[in-house]
C-alpha positions in Angstrom: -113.5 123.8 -39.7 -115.5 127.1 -40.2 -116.4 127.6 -43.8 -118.6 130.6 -43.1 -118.0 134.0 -44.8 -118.6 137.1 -42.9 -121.6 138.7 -43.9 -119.6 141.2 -46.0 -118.1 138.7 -48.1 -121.0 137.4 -48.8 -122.1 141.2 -49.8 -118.5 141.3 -52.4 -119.7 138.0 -53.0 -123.2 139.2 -54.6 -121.7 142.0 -56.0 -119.2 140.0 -58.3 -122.3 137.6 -59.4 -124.0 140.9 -59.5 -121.4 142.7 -61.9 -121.3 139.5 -63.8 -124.7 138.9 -65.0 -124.6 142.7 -66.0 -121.4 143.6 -67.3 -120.9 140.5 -69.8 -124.6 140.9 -70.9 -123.9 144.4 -71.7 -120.5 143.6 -73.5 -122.0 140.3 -75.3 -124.3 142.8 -77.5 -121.5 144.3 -78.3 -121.6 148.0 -79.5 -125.0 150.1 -79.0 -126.4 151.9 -82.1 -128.7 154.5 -82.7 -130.1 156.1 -85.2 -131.7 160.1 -85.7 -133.4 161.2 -89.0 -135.4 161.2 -91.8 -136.8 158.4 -94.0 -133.3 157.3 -95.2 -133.0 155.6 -91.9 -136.6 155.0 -90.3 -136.9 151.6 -89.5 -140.6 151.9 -88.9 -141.6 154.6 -86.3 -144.0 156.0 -88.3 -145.6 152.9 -88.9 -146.8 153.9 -84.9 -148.3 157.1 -85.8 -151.3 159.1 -87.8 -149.0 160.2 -90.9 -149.2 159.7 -94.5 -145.2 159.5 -94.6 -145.4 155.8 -94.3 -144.4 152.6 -95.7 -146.0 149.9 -94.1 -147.6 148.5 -97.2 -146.8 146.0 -99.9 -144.7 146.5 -102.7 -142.1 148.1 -99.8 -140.1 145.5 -98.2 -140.3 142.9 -101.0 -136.8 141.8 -100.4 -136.7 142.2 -96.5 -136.1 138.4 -95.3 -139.8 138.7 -94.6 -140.7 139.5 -97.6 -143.3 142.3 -95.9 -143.6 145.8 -95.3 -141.5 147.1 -92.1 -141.9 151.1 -92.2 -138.6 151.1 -94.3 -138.7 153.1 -97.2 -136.7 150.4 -99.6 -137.1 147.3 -101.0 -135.4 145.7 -98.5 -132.5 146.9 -95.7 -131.7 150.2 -95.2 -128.5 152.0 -94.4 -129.0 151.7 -90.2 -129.9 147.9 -90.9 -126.9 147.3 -93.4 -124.6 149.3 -90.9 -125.5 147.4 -87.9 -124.5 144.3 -90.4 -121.3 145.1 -90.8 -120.9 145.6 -86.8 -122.3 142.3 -86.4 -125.2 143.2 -84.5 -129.1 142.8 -84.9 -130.8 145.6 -86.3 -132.0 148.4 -84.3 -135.8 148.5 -83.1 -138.0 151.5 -84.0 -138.1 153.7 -80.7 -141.7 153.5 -80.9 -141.9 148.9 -81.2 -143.8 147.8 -78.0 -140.6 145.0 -78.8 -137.9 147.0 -77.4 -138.3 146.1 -74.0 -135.3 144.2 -71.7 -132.0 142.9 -73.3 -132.7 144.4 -76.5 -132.3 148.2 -75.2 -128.6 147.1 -74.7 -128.5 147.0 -78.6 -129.7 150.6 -79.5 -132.6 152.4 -80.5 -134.3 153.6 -84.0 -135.6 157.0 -83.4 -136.2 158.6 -86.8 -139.1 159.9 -88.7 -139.9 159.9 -92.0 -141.0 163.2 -93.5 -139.0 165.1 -90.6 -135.9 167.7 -91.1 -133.4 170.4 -89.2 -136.7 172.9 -89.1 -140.2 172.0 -87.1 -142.4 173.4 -89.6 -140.5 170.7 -92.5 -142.8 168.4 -93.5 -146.2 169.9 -91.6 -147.8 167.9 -94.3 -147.6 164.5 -93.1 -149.4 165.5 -89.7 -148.0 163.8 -86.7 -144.3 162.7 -87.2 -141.3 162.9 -84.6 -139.4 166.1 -85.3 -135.9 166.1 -84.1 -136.6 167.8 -80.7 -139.2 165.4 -79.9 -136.5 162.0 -81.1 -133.6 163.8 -78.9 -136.3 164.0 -76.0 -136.8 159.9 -76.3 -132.9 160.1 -76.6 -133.6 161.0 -72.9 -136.2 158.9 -72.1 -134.3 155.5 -73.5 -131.8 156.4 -71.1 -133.6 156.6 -68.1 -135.2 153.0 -69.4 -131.6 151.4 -69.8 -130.6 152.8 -66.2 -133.9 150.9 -65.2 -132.5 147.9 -66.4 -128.4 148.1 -65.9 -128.0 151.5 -63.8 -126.9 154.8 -64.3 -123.5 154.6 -64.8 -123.5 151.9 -67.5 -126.3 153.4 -69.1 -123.7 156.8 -69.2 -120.6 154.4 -70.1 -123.0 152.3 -72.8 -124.4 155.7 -74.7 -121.2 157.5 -74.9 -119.6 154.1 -76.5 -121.9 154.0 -78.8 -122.4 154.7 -82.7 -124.5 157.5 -84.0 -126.1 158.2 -87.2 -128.2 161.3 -88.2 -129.6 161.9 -91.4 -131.6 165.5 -92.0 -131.2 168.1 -94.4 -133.1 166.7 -97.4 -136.6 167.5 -96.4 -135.8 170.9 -95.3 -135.5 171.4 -99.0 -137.8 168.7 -100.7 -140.5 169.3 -98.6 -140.3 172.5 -97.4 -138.1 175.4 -99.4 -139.3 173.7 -102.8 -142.0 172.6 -102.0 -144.5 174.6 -103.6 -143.3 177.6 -105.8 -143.4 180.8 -103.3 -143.3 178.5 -100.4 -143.1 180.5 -97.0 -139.5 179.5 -96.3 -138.4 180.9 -100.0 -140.4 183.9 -99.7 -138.9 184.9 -96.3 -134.8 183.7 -97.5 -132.9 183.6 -100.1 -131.6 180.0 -100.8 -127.8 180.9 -99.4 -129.3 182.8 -96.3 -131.9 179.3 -95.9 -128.9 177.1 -96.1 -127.2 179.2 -93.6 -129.9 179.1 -91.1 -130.6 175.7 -91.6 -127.0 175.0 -90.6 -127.4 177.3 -87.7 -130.3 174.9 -86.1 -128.4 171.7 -87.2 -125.4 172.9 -85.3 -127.7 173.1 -82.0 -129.2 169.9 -82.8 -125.7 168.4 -82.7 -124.5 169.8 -79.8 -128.1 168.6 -77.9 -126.3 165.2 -79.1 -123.5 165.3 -77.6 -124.8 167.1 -74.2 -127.1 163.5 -74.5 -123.6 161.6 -74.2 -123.6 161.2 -77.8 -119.1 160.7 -78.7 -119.4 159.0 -82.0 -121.6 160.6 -84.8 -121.9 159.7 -88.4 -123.6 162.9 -89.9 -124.5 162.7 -93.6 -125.0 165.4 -96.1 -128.1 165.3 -98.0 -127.8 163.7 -101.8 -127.7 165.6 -105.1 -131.7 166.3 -104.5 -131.9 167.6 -107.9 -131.4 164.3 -109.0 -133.9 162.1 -107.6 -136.8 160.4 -110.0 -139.6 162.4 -108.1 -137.7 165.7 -109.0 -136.9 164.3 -112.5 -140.5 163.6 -113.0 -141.5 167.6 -111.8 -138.6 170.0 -112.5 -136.5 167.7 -115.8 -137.4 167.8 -119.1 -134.3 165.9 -120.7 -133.7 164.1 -117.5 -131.0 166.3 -116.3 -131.1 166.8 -112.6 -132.9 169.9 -111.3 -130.6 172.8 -111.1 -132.3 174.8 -107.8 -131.9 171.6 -106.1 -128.5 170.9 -106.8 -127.9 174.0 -106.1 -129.2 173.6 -102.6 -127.0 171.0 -102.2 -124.1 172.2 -103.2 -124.6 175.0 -101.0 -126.0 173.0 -98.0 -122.9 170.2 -97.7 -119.9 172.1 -97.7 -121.3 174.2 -94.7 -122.5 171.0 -93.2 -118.6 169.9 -93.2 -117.2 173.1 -92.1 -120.0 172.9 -88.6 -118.8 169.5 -88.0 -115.5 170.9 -88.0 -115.8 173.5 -85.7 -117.8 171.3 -83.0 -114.9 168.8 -83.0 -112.6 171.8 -82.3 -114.0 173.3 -79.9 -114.8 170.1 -78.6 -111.1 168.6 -78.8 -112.4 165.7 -80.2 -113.4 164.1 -83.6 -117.0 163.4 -81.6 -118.5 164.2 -85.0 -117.7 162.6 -88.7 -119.0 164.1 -92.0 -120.2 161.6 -94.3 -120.4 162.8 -98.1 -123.5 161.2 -98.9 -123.4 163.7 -102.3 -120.4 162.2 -103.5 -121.9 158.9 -102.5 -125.1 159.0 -104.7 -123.5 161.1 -107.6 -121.1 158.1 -108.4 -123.5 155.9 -109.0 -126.1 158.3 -110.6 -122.7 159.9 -113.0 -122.4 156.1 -114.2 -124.9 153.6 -112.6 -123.5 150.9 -115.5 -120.0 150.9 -113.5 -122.4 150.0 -110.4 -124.1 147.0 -112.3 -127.4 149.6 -113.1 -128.9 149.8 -115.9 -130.5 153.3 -115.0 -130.0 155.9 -112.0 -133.2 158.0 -113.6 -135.7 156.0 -113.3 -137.1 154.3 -110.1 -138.6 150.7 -109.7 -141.6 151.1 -108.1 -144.0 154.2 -109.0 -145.5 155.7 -111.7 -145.6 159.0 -114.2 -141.9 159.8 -116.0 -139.3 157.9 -114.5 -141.6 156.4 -112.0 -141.2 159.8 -110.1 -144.8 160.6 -109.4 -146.5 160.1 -106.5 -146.0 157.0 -104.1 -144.6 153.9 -104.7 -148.1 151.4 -103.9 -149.4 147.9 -104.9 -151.1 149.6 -108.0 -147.5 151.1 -109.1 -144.9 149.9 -111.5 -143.0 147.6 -110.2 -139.5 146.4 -111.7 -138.8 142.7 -111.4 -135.2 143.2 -110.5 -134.3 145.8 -107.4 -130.6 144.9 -107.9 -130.4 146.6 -111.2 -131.5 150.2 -110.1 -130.4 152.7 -108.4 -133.8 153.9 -106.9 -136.3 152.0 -105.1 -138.7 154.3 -105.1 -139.3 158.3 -106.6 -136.6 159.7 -103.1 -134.9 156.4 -102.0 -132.2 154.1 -103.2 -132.5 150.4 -103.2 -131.2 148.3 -100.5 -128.1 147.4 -103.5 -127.6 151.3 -103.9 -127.4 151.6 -99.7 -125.1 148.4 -99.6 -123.3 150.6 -101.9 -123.0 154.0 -99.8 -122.6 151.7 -96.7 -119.1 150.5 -97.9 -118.0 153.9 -98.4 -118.8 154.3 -95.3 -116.6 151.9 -93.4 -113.9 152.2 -95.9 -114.1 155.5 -97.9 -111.1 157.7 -98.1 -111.6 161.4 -97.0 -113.1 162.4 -100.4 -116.0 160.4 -98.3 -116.0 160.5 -95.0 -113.8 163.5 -93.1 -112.0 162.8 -90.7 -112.0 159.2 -90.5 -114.0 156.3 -91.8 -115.9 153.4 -89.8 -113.4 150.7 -89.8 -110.9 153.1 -88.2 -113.5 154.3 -85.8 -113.9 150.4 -85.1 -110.1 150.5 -84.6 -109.5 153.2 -82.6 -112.1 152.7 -80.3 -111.6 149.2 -80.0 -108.2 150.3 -78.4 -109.9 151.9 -75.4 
């Protein structure tokens, strides 16, 4: 009996083993993730670069299950980390980690930057970080790697599956608009015309996403900046938040809603979902004791009123328990304040996240 195949069974053959050494692979890491921004959400990139926005020395990352500095600005995980928890997969790998090589592109990428915002010239000070063009650009260039390694057309079917989060805004304020009284932002706009044309670039910063293949983008607001202990320490006198900066905020969020809302309609689809990362913070910083903190003034690791002043170091105050504040550091929450904002994420109603939350973005898309 002849038990030969033809040669093109042999060829379907190859292409079944083929298909299934890629096509499980893919679907056994799950979801891809990946992550645009600010320091909120850097998971080390600038650890990779010539910048002072860094955090790649002790006390930072005291509670990370290394116990050592990673580039995150917290004391332990940060929101990306937290969120890829929740999905049940590793965290994402700075961009810029000589680690994400192979299999571990199929899980996502980190590409964000701390000190960066909407605007190029927001945060000149910290010399050579990503700006948001140049993180879209390694968008780009990630993609070209993954076709590399599983082809074109899974590469296209893998990105648009995937989660998004960008975080921006904050710094276009902080460290640029208030910087320095007279700064040259303030002195060319008035702060509702600035928040205007900050929103105008944001907008084309989003839609660069989704022309990337980008289908499923968590977009947060920035906090109540005013509020922060390094604005405390400058701007407060009786610990009130600032007022400009609230102001800023105030202004900036709403508008950020109302983009997002536009895109998805002219779109046809909820590509985009606003996360109200104001609300978020101001719970916890209106009554930090309903949280289990016993302050949302005054941060654990830094120095000056309410720990505000410059950066958080090995010579800084450091408080013995992270889980009992709401700051980490004089701009960023502690990894218990971002487990905090994380479950509003995934289950928020739409006083939180508009139009939808995570866990029915989980649902829905698990559907198709």
């Amino acid at each position: 009996m002849d038990t030969s195949f033809p040669n093109s069974s042999w060829l379907a053959l190859g292409l079944v083993v083929v298909l299934a050494i890629v096509v499980p692979r893919a679907e056994a890491q799950g979801r891809a993730f990946f992550v645009f921004g600010d320091s909120l959400v850097d998971n080390g990139n600038n650890d990779y670069l010539v910048t002072t926005a860094r955090a790649d020395s002790p006390p930072y990352g005291i509670d990370y299950p290394t116990h050592r500095a990673t580039g995150r600005f917290s004391n332990g995980l940060n929101i990306p980390d937290i969120i890829s928890e929740q999905m049940g997969a590793e965290s994402t790998l700075p961009y810029l980690s000589p680690q994400l090589t192979g299999e571990r592109l199929l899980v996502g990428a980190n590409f964000a930057s701390a000190g960066i915002g909407v605007l190029n010239d927001t945060g000149i000070q910290f010399l050579n970080i990503i700006r948001i063009s140049k993180q879209l650009e390694y968008f780009q260039q990630y993609q070209t790697r993954l076709s590399g390694l599983i082809g074109a057309g899974a590469t296209q079917l893998r990105v648009n599956q995937a989660l998004v989060l960008i975080t921006l805004g904050g710094n276009d304020f902080v460290n640029n608009y208030f910087l320095v009284p007279f700064s040259a932002r303030s002195r060319q706009f008035s702060l509702p015309d600035y928040v205007r044309y900050v929103i105008s670039e944001y907008r084309k910063v989003l839609l660069r996403l989704y022309e990337l293949g980008a289908r499923r983008v968590l977009v947060t607001g920035t906090g109540p900046l005013g509020c922060v202990p390094a604005e405390l320490a400058q701007r407060s006198r009786t610990g009130e938040c600032a007022v400009e900066l609230q102001r800023a905020a105030s202004l900036f969020n709403p508008q950020l809603i109302d983009m997002i809302s536009g895109i998805n309609s002219e779109i046809g689809a909820n590509v985009f979902v606003a996360v109200n990362a104001m609300q978020m913070h101001m719970d916890f910083i209106s009554d930090p004791q309903a949280y289990g903190f016993v302050t949302s003034k005054i941060a654990c690791c830094g120095q000056g009123p309410y720990n505000g002043i410059g950066l958080c170091t090995v010579l800084s105050n450091l408080c013995p328990n992270r889980n009992i504040y709401a700051f980490w550091d004089p701009f960023h929450p502690t990894e218990r304040a971002n487990r905090i904002i994380v479950q509003q994420i995934m289950t928020g109603s739409s006083k939180y996240m508009n139009p939808m939350n995570l866990s029915t973005i989980m649902a829905l898309d698990s559907r198709t």
